[in-house]
N, C-alpha and C positions, 0 to 999 in steps of 0.2 A: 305443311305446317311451317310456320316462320320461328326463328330463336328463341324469340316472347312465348311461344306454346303456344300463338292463336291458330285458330281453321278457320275454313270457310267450310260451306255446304256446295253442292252441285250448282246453286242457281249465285255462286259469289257472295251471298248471305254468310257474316261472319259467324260460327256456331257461339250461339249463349251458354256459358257455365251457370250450374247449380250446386249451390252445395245444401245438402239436408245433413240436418245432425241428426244421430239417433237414428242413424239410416241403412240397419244392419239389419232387420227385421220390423216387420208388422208394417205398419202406415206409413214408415218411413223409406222399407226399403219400396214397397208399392209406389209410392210416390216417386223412387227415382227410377221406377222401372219404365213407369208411365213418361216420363220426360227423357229417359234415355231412348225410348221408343219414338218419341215426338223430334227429333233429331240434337236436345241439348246435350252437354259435352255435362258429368256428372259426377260432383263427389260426394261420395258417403264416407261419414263421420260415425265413429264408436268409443268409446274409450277403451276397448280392447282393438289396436290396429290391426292384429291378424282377424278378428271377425266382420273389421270392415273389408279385408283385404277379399274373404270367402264373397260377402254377397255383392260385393262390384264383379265378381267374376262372373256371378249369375244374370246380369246386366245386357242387353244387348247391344251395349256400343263398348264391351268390354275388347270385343275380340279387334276390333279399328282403334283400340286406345285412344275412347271417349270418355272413360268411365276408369275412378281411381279408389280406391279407400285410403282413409287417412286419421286416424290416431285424432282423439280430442275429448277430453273433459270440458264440458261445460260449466263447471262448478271452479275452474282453474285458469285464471288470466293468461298465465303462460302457455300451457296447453292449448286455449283459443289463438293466442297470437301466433304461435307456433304452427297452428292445423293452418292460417289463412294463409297466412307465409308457404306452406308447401303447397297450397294448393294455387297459387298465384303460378309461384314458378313449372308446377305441373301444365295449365293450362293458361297462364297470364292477364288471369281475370276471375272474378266472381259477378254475376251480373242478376242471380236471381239467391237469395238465400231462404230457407224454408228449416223455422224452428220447429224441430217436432219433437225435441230430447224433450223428453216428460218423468215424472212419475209420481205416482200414484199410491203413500206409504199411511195416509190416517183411512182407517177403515169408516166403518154407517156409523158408530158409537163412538166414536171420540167427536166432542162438544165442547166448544169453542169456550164455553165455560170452564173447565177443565181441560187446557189446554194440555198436551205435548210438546213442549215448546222445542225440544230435539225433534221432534217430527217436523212441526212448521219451520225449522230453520231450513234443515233439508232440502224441503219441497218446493221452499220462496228459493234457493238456491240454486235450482236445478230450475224450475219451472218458469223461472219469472227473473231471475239475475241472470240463469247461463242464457236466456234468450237476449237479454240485456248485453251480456258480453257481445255476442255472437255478430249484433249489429253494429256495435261501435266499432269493429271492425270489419265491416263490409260495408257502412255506407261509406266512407271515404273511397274506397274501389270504384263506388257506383256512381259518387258525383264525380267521378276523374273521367266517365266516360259517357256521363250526362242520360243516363239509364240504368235504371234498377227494381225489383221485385223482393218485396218481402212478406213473407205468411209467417205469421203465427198461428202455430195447433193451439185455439182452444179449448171450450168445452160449455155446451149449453148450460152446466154444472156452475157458472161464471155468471151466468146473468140476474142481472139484478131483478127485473121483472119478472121472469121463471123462476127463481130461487124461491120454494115455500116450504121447505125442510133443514134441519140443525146440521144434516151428517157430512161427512167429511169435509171442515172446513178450513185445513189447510192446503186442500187439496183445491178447492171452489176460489179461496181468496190470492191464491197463487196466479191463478188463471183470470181472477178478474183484474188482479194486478197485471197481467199482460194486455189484456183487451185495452187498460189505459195507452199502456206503455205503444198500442197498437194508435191510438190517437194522437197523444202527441206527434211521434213519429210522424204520422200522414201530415199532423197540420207544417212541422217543420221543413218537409220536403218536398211538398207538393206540387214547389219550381224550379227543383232538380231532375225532374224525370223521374222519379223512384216511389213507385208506388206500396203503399203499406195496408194491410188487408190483416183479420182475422180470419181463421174458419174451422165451426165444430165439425170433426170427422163424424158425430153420430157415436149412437154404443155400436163399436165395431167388436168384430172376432179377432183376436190376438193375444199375444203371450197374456197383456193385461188385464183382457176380459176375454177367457175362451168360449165362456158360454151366450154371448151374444150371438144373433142372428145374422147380423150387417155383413155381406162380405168387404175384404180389407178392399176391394177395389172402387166400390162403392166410399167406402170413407176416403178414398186417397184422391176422388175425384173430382172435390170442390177444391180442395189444397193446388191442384196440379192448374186447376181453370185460374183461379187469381195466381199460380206463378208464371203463367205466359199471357196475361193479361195484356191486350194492347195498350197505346199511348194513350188513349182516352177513355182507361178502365178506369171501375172506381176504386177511390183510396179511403184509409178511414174506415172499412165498413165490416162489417162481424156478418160471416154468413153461414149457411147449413146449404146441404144440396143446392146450392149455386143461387140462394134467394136469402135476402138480410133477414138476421137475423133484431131483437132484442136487444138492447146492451142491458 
C-alpha cells in the first residue's frame, strides 16, 4: 500500500474502490459483499457509522483492510462531502459508486391526487437528490482518473411503459426521477470513461419487503455486473437480471 491508500492485486492490477451507500444491510450490503469478494477495495455507507462499522466487518476483504464503513446521510451535503473525503483518504480513490440508499414511505393508497407532500419531499430527497449528491461528488474522482462506474437502484415501479396503477407514487416518481438523472449522466460522460447504468433489483427479500421471494443475492446481481462493467459496457441503459429494461 502506497501513502495515497492505493493497492495493487497479485497480477500488479491496481484494486478498484466502491463505495455503495445504504450499505449496511439488504441489497446493499450483498452488493459489497459480492465486489469485496470479486477482489474491489469497498465502502459502505450508513447514517448510523457504528452500523456501517458491524457490516464491513462481515465483508471478506475486512480482515486485509479492504473493506471500511463510513458514516453518511444522503439527504445532507456535508455529510456526503465529508463520507467521500474519508473515503478518499482511506483508500485514495472512489472509482465505482453504487446508489442504493432508498426508501420506501408512501404506502398502495396514497394518490398522487391527494398528495403527501411531507412524504414526497422525503422520498425525492433520499431517492433521487441523495443519489444526486452522491455523484457530484464522485465523478470528479473519476474523471481525475479517466474511469468510472455508476449504478443506480431502481425500480420497474419507475417505468413509464410498465406503470398501469396509481399507488405509491412518490415512491415511483422518485425513481423515475433517477432513471432520468441515470440519462443525462451517461450522455454527459460518455468521453470520460465513466459509465452510468440503472438497475431494478426485482421484489427482493429484505428489511423492506420481507415477504418477497427473490433472494437478496439474486437482486444484488445485476447491480454488481454494470459495477465492474468493462470499457465497452453499455452506458444509459435501465436493466433487470442483466437484460434492458423499459424506461
Amino acid at each position: 500500500m502506497t501513502s495515497s491508500g492505493r493497492e495493487w492485486d497479485t497480477e500488479g492490477q491496481e484494486k478498484r474502490v466502491a463505495l455503495v451507500t445504504g450499505g449496511n444491510r439488504g441489497i446493499g450490503l450483498e452488493i459489497g459483499s459480492q465486489l469485496s469478494r470479486l477482489g474491489y477495495r469497498v465502502v459502505l455507507t450508513a447514517r448510523d457509522g457504528r452500523r456501517a462499522d458491524e457490516a464491513a466487518e462481515t465483508l471478506d476483504g475486512w480482515a486485509s483492510g479492504d473493506v471500511a464503513g463510513v458514516s453518511m446521510d444522503v439527504t445532507d451535503d456535508e455529510s456526503v462531502r465529508a463520507g467521500f473525503e474519508q473515503a478518499v483518504k482511506l483508500f485514495g480513490a472512489v472509482d465505482v459508486l453504487v446508489n442504493n440508499a432508498g426508501i420506501a414511505i408512501d404506502g398502495p393508497e396514497h394518490r398522487a391526487s391527494a398528495p403527501d407532500l411531507d412524504k414526497v419531499h422525503k422520498t425525492l430527497e433520499t431517492n433521487l437528490f441523495g443519489a444526486w449528491r452522491c455523484a457530484r461528488e464522485a465523478i470528479p474522482l473519476m474523471r481525475g482518473r479517466g474511469y468510472g462506474r455508476i449504478v443506480n437502484l431502481s425500480s420497474t415501479m419507475a417505468s413509464l411503459e410498465l406503470t398501469g396503477t396509481p399507488s405509491s407514487p412518490a415512491y415511483r416518481i422518485s425513481k423515475a426521477g433517477l432513471n432520468m438523472l441515470t440519462k443525462v449522466l451517461a450522455a454527459e460522460l460518455q468521453y470520460d470513461g465513466i459509465l452510468v447504468n440503472a438497475a431494478s433489483p426485482g421484489y427482493t427479500r429484505t428489511d423492506m419487503s420481507p415477504d418477497a421471494e427473490r433472494p437478496v443475492e439474486e437482486g444484488a446481481d445485476t447491480p454488481v455486473w454494470l459495477a465492474t462493467l468493462p470499457d465497452d459496457g453499455p452506458t444509459g441503459g435501465f436493466f433487470f437480471d442483466r437484460k434492458r429494461l423499459s424506461w
